[in-house]
C-alpha positions as CSV (number, residue, x, y, z in Angstrom):
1,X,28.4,24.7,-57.1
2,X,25.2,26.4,-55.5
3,X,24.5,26.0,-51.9
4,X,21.5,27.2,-50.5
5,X,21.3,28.7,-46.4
6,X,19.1,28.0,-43.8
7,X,18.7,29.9,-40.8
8,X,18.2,28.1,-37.5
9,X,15.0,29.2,-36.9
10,X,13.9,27.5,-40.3
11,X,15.3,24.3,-40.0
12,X,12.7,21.5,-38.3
13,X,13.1,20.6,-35.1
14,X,14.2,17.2,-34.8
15,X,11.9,15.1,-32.8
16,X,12.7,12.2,-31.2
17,X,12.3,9.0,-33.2
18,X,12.3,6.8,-30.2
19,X,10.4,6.3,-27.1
20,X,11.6,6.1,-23.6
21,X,11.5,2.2,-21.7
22,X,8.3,3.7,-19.5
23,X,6.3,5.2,-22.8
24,X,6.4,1.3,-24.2
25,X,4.4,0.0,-21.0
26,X,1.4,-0.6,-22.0
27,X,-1.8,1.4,-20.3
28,X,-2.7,-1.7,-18.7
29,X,0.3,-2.8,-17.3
30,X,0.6,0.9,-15.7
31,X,-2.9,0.4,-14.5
32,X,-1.8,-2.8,-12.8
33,X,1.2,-1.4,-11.3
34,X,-0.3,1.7,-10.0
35,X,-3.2,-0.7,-8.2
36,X,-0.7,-2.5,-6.9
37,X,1.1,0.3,-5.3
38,X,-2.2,2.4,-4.1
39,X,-4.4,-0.8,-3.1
40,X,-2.1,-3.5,-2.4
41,X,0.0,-1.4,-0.9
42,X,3.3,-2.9,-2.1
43,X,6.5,-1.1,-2.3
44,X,8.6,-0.4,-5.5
45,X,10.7,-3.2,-5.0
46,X,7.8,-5.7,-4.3
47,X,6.2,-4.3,-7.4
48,X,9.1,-4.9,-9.6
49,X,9.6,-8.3,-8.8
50,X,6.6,-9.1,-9.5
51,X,5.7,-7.6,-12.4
52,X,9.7,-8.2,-13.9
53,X,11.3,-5.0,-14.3
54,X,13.1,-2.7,-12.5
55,X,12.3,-0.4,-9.2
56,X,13.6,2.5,-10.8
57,X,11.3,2.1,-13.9
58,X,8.1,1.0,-11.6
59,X,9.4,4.9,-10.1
60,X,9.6,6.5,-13.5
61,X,6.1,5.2,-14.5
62,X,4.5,6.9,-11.4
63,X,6.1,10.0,-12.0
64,X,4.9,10.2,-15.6
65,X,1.5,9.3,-14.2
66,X,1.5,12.1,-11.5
67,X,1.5,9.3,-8.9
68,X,2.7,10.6,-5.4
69,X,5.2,8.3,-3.5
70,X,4.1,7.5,-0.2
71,X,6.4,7.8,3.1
72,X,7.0,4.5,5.1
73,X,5.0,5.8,7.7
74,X,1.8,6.6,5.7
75,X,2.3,3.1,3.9
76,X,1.9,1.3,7.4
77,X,-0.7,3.3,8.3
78,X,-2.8,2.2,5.3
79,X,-1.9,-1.5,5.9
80,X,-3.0,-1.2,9.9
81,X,-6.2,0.5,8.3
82,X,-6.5,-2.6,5.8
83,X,-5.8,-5.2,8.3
84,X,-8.2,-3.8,10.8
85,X,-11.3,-4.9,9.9
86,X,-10.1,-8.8,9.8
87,X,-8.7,-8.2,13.6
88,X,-11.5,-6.3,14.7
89,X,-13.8,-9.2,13.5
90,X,-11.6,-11.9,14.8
91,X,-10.7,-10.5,18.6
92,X,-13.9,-8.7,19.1
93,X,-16.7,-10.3,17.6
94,X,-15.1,-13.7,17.6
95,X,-13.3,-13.9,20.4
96,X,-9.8,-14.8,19.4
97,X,-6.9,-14.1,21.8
98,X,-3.9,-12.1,19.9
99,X,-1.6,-14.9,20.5
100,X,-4.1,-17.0,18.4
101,X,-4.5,-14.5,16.0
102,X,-0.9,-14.3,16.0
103,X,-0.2,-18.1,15.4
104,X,-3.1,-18.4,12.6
105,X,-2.7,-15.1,10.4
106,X,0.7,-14.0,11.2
107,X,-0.2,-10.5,12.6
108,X,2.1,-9.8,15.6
109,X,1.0,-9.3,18.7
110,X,2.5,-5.7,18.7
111,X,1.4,-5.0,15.3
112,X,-2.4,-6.4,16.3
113,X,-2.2,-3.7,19.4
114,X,-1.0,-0.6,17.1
115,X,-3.9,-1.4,14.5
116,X,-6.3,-1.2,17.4
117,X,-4.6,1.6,18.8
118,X,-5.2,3.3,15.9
119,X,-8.7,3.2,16.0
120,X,-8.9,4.3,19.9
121,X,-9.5,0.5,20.8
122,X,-7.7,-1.8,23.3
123,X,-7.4,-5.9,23.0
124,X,-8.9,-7.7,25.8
125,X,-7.5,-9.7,27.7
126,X,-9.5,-12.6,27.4
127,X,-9.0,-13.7,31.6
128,X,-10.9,-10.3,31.9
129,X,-13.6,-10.8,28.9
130,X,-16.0,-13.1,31.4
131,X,-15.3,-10.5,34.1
132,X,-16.2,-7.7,32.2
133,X,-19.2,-9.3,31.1
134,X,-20.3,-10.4,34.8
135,X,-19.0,-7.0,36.1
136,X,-21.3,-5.5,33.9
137,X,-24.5,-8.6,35.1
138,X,-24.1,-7.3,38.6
139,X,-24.1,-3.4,38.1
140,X,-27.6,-3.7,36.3
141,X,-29.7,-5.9,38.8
């Protein structure tokens, strides 16, 4: 009987024949998820149910892509900068009281005030729009 010896260094390294759940995601599907995280600004949760699978895998995914995790409070303060355009536009330009705004879009009335806040702006109070506007008539005769 022969038998021939191996040192450890000289045996190959075994590699792993399989890949992980998160390395069989396709590139687009990880290009869809991390848009929905960064743009849509959806949570982990939101993005698995949508896309089928679960949170903790949508998790894995970004931390293989380097994708930092947002806190609560930067994620609202991306959606109050998202949203404010469409209130600026509707309560300033077109004149929409917040309730209105409220009633039509779904934005509540404290939420409407913080995304204004945000910018350093106010809501009118629309009893005090026409007085603002003749206010202002009167000072410049």
């Amino acid at each position: 009987m022969n038998y021939v010896v191996y040192y450890s260094d000289q045996l190959p390294k075994p590699q792993p024949s399989y890949m992980t759940k998160v390395d069989q995601i396709p590139p687009e599907v990880v290009d869809k998820l991390i848009f929905m995280y960064q743009e849509e600004n959806l949570t982990l949760m939101e993005i698995a149910d949508k896309m089928d699978m679960e949170w903790w895998t949508v998790k894995e995914v970004f931390k293989k892509h380097g994708i930092e995790r947002m806190s609560l409070s930067e994620r609202a303060k991306m959606k109050r900068a998202k949203d404010f355009d469409l209130i600026y536009r509707l309560h300033f330009i077109e004149e929409v009281p917040i309730q209105e705004i409220y009633e039509k879009y779904g934005f509540s009335p404290p939420y409407i005030r913080s995304v204004l806040h945000d910018q350093g702006l106010k809501p009118v109070n629309r009893g005090q729009f026409g007085k603002r506007e003749a206010e202002t008539r009167d000072h410049t005769h």
